[in-house]
N, C-alpha and C positions, 0 to 999 in steps of 0.2 A: 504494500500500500504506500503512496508515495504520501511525502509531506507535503498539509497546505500551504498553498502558494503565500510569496509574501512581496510585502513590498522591495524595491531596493531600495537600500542604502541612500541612493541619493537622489530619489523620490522626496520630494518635498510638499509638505501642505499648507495651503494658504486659505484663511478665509476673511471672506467681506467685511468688513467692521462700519454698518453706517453710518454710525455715530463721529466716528474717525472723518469721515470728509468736513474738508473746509469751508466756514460759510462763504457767505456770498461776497461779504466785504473782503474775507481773505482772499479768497482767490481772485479776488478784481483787481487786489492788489498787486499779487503778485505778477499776475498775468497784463498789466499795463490795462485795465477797463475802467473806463472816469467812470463811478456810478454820481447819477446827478437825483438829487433831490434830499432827503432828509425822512420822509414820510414811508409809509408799510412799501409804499411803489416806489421803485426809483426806476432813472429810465439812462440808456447809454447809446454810443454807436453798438450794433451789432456787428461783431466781428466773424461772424459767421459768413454775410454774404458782403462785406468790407462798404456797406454803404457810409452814409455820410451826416444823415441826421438821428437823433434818437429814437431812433425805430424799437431799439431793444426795451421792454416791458421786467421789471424784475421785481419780485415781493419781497423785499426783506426778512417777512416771518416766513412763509410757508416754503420758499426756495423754485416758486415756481416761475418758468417764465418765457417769453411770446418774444417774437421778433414782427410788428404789425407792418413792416416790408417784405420781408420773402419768407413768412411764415413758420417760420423753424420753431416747434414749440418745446417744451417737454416738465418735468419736475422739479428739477434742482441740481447741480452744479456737475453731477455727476454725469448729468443726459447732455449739459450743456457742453461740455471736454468732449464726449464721444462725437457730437456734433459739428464741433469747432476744430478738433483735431483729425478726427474719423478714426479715433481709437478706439477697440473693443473694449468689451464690460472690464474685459479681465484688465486689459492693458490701462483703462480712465483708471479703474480703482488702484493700482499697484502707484503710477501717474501721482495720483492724491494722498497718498501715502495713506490709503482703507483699507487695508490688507494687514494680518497678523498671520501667525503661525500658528503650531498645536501648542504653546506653550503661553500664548497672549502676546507674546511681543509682537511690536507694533514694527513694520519694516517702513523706513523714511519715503517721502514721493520722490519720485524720480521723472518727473513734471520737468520741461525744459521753464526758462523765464517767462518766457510768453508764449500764448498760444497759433498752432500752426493753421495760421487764417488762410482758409480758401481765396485760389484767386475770381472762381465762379460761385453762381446761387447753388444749393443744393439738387443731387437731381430731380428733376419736377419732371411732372407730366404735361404735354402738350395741352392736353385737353383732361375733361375728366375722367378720372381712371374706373374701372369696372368697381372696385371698391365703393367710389364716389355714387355712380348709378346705382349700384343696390340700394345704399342708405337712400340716397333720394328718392327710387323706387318704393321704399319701406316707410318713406311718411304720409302721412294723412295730411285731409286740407285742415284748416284753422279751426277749432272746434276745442272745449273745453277747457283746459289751462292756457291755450293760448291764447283765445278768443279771452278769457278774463283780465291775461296780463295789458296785451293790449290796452283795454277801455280802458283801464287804470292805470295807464301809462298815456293817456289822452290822445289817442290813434284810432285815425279811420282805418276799418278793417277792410284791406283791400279785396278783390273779387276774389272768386275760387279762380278760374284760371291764368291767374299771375302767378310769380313763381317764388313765392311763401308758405313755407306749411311749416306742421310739427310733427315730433314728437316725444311720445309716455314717456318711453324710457330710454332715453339718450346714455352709453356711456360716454363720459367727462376722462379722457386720454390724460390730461397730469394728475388727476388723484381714482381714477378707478370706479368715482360716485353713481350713479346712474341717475338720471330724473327726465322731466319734459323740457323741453328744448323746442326755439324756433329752430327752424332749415330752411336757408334761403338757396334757390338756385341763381349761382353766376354766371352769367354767360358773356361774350364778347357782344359789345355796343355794336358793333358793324355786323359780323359776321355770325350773329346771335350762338357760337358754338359752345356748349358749355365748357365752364374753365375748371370750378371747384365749389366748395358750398362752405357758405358761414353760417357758425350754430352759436346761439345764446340760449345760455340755461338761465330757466326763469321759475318764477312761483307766481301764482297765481293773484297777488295781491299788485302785484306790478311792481315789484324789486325781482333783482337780479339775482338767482341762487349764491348763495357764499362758497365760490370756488373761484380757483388762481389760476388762469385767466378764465370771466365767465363769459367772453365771448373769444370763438378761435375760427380760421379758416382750415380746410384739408392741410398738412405737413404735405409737400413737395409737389404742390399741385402751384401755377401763376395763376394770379388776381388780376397781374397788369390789362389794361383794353375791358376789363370788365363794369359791368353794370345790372343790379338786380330789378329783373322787368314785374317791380308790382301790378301795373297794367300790363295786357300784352302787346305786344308790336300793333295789333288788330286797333285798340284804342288810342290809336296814338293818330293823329291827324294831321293837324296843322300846330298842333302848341305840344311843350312836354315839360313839366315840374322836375327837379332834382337835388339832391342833398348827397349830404358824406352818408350817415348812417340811414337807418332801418327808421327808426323812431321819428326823426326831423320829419325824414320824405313823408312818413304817413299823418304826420303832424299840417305840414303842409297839404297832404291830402283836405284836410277844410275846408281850403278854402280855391282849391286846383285840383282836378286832375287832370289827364292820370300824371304819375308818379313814378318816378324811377330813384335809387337808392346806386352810388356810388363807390359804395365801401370806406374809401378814406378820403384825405384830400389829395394824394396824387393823381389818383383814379379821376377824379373830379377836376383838377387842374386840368388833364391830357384827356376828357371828353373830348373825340373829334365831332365836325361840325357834322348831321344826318339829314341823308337827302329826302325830304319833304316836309320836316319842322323848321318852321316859319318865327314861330316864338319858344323863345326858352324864359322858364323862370326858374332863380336858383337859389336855395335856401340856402345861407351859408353859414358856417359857425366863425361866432364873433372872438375870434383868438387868430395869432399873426399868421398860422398853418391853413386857415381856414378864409380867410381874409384873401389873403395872397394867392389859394386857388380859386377862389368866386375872380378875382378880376381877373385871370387868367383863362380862364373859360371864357366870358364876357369879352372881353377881347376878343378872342380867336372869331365866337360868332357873331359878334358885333361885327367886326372887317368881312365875313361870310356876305353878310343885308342879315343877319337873323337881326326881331326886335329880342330885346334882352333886357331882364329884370332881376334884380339882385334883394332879396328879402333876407334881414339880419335882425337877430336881437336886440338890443341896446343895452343889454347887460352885457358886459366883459367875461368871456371863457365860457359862456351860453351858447346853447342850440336852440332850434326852434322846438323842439321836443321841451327845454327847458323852460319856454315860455307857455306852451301850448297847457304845462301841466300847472302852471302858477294857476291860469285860468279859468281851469279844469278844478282846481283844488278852490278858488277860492271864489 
């Protein structure tokens, strides 16, 4: 009978320690990352896809966090290395110095000083990926918790065939949560082809579920060229409403339709001019990102002959959703 096998000698075992990773502040540090701000959010450049403004989203407490330019999301410091680096699990944690042995000792990170930023965005999908289409496939029109949050977020509830829906039980990819969720379909403004879908987990009272980020786009899908058609193509005529987010456009909804939703202010700066609208109106959010893409759109189709109408707040760092619900509330 032979004897059980055993290990060799110079078999080593290592395991995960995740208490051992660094927070946020450390590793920002060490890795050359300005976090800017003071509060649970701070925001930075993302060095993941080497953009230029503070695209990067980061929670202090919970470690999660969003890139709202090329969408790179994930948990915490350790998804963010593997992301930034393309390093494996094993290789981030070892990297972090999160690794221990059979005996607790902790082995040091062997992390270079700063991280090895891509010179490209992550790989993305052209278009929407099969993944994408199923979810989207798998939701329902507006009905029930969404249909609540809305009202109580002071939003016309767009038709059923615009491209809004929800749903029950959404999983939330940085914490694993499950709940109801909008699902917007994004498609390209010209070529209407779908790109990727943005989901906001909500409750029913009209607050935002308490998750880090509680709104995300697909990871490795592009948003650029996009626009979400609350109306369809069908009602669109001679004139068309527009905003950054979800909330404004439907905000705007009151007093205009139909309504389209832009996702951010890039998106909405780079609206190309569309052949058969005549007039544009554009809700803009009164903060310098939001400001600076309303005249930039406004221009473009202003020089087209579009007439063009620029509708803002008058409160500082406000959207139209912000006033729509003062209104609404009071």
């Amino acid at each position: 009978m032979s004897a059980p096998a055993t290990a060799p000698r110079s078999a080593k075992t290592t395991f995960f320690v995740r208490d051992a990773l660094p927070s946020w502040e450390a590793y920002a540090t060490v890795r050359g990352i300005r976090l800017r701000g003071s509060g649970v959010e701070r925001r930075a450049v993302c060095p993941i896809h080497g953009g230029e403004r503070d695209s990067l989203a980061v929670n202090a407490v919970t470690g999660a966090w969003m890139c709202h330019a090329c969408g790179a999301s994930g948990g915490g410091v350790l998804a963010f290395h593997m992301e930034a680096t393309g390093a494996t699990f094993g290789q981030a944690a070892r990297e972090l110095g999160a690794c221990a042995d059979a005996s607790g000792h902790r082995r040091p990170g062997k992390a270079p000083a700063r991280p090895v930023t891509r010179t490209t965005l992550p790989t993305r999908h052209k278009a929407l990926s099969e993944f994408g289409r199923a979810l989207w496939a798998s939701c329902q029109p507006l009905a029930g918790e969404a249909v609540a949050y809305l009202q109580a977020r002071a939003c016309v509830i767009p038709p059923s065939d615009g491209d809004l829906r929800w749903h029950d039980a959404l999983m939330h990819p940085p914490t694993g949560t499950v709940g109801p969720a909008l699902v917007a379909l994004v498609t390209h403004a010209v070529t209407r082809e779908p790109l990727t879908l943005h989901r906001t987990w909500i409750k029913a009272d009209g607050t935002k579920a308490p998750l880090e980020p509680p709104r995300m786009l697909l990871g490795g899908h592009r948003k650029q060229g996009g626009v979400v058609r609350f109306w369809p193509d069908e009602a669109v005529s001679l004139g068309l409403g527009i905003a950054e987010g979800t909330e404004s456009a439907l905000s705007l909804a009151h007093a205009f339709t139909p309504v389209w939703a832009c996702i951010d202010a890039a998106n909405l700066s780079a609206l190309p001019v569309l052949n058969g609208v005549e007039a544009l109106t554009i809700a803009g959010d009164n903060d310098a990102a939001g400001i600076d893409a309303a005249n930039a759109c406004a221009d473009r189709w202003a020089r087209a002959g579009a007439e063009v109408r620029i509708v803002m707040p008058e409160q500082q760092k406000a959207d139209l959703n912000d006033t729509a619900r003062m209104e609404h509330d009071g």
